[in-house]
C-alpha positions, 0 to 999 in steps of 0.5 A: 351767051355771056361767058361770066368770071372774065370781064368783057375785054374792052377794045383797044383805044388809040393812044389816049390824047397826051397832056396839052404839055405836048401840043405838037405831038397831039396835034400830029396824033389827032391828024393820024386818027382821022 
């Protein structure tokens, strides 16, 4: 039974991958996720 008004919160996603200005940053948070 779907509970209407609240919307289904959505699950938290990881930190969005930063902009490519931070390649070594990146790099370091796609190993973290593996």
């Amino acid at each position: 039974k779907n509970s209407v008004g609240k919307p289904t919160p959505k699950k938290k996603k990881p930190k969005q991958i930063p902009p490519p200005s931070k390649d070594l940053e990146y790099g370091e948070l796609y190993a973290t996720f593996e």
